[in-house]
C-alpha positions in Angstrom: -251.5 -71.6 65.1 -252.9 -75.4 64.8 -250.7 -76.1 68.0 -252.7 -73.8 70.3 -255.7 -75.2 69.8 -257.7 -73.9 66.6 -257.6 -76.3 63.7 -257.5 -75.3 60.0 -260.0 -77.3 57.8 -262.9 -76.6 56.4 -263.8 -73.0 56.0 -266.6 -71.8 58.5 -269.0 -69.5 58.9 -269.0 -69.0 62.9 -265.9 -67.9 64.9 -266.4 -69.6 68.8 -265.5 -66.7 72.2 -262.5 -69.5 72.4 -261.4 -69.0 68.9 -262.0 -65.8 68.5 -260.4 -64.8 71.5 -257.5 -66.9 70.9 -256.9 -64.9 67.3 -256.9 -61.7 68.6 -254.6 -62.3 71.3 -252.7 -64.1 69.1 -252.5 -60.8 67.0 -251.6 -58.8 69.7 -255.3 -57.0 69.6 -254.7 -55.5 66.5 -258.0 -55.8 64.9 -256.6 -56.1 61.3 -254.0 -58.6 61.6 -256.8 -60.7 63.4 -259.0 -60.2 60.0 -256.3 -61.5 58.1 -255.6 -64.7 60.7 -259.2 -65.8 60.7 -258.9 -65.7 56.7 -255.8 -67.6 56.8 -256.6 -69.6 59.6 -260.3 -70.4 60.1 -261.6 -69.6 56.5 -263.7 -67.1 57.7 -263.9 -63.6 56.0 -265.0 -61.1 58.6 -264.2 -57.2 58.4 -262.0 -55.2 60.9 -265.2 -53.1 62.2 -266.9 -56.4 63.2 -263.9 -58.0 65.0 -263.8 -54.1 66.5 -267.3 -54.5 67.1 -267.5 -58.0 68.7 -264.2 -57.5 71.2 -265.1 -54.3 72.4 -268.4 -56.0 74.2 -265.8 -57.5 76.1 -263.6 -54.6 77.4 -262.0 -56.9 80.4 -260.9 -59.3 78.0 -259.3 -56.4 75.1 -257.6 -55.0 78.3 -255.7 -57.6 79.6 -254.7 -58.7 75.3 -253.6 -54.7 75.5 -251.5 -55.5 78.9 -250.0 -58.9 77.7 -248.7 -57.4 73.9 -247.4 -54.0 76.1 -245.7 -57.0 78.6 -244.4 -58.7 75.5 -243.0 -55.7 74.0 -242.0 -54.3 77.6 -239.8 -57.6 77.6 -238.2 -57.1 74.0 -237.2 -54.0 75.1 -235.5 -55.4 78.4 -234.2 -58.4 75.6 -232.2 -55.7 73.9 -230.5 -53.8 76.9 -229.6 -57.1 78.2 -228.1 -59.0 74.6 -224.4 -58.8 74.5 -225.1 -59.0 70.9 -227.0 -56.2 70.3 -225.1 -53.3 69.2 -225.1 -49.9 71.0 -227.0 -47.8 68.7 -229.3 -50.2 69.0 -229.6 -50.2 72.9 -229.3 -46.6 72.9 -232.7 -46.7 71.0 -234.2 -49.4 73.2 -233.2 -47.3 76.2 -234.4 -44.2 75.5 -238.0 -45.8 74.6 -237.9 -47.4 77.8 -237.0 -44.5 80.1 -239.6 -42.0 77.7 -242.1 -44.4 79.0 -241.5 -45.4 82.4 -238.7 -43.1 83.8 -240.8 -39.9 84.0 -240.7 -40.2 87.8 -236.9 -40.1 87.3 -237.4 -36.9 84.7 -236.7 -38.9 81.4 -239.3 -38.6 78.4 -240.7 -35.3 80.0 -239.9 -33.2 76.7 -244.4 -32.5 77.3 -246.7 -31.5 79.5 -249.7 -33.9 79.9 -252.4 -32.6 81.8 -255.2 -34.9 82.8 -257.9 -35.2 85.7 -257.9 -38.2 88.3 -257.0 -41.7 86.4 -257.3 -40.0 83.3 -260.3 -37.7 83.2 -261.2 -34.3 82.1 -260.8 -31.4 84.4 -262.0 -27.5 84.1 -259.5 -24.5 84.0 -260.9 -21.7 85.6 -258.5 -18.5 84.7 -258.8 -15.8 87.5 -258.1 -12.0 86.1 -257.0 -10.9 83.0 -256.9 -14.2 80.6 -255.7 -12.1 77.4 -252.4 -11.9 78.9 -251.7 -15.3 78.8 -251.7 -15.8 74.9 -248.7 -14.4 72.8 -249.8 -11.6 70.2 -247.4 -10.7 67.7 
């Protein structure tokens, strides 16, 4: 990781916003694998809740790290279909994740129902008559 700007030495206390935010994009925001890089790394021993803590005060930054890794792994995906060395069970695999995730519009990866409100909100049900009817009784 010395080539992207952090350099191991002596073991510190302090983790900078550069530094900090370098390891955890480096660890694809996963808050546990960035404990174990600033160990390795730095020399700093800091837990998992405080690395939760500290990037969730900056929710625009832990956003676009979430974007980039799904990016990154959007790509592998694409890598795989694409490979004339990959084997077919293989991009039979990679397909299927792909289309389960973005070819609902298309009617792949629809084996569910998700029911949410505007971007993602809550919403009421409001049942009109008899509601009993609507539950299987054995």
């Amino acid at each position: 990781m010395a080539k992207r700007g952090i350099k191991k030495g002596e073991p510190r206390t302090k983790i900078s916003d550069a530094d900090f935010w370098l390891v955890l994009r480096e660890a694809g925001g996963l808050f546990s694998r960035a404990v174990r890089m600033f160990e390795s790394e730095l020399g700093v021993e800091i837990t998992r809740q405080a690395v939760s803590q500290r990037a969730k005060k900056s929710p625009e930054l832990l956003a676009d790290i979430d974007e980039e890794t799904l990016d990154i792994t959007e790509e592998t995906i694409i890598g795989i279909l694409r490979s004339s060395k990959t084997d077919t069970n293989s991009k039979l695999k990679a397909a299927g994740m792909l289309l389960s995730a973005r070819g609902k519009k298309r009617g792949y990866g629809v084996g569910r129902t998700e029911l949410t409100g505007e971007e993602g909100s809550t919403f009421k049900i409001e049942v009109v008559g008899d509601a009993s009817k609507l539950f299987h009784k054995e």
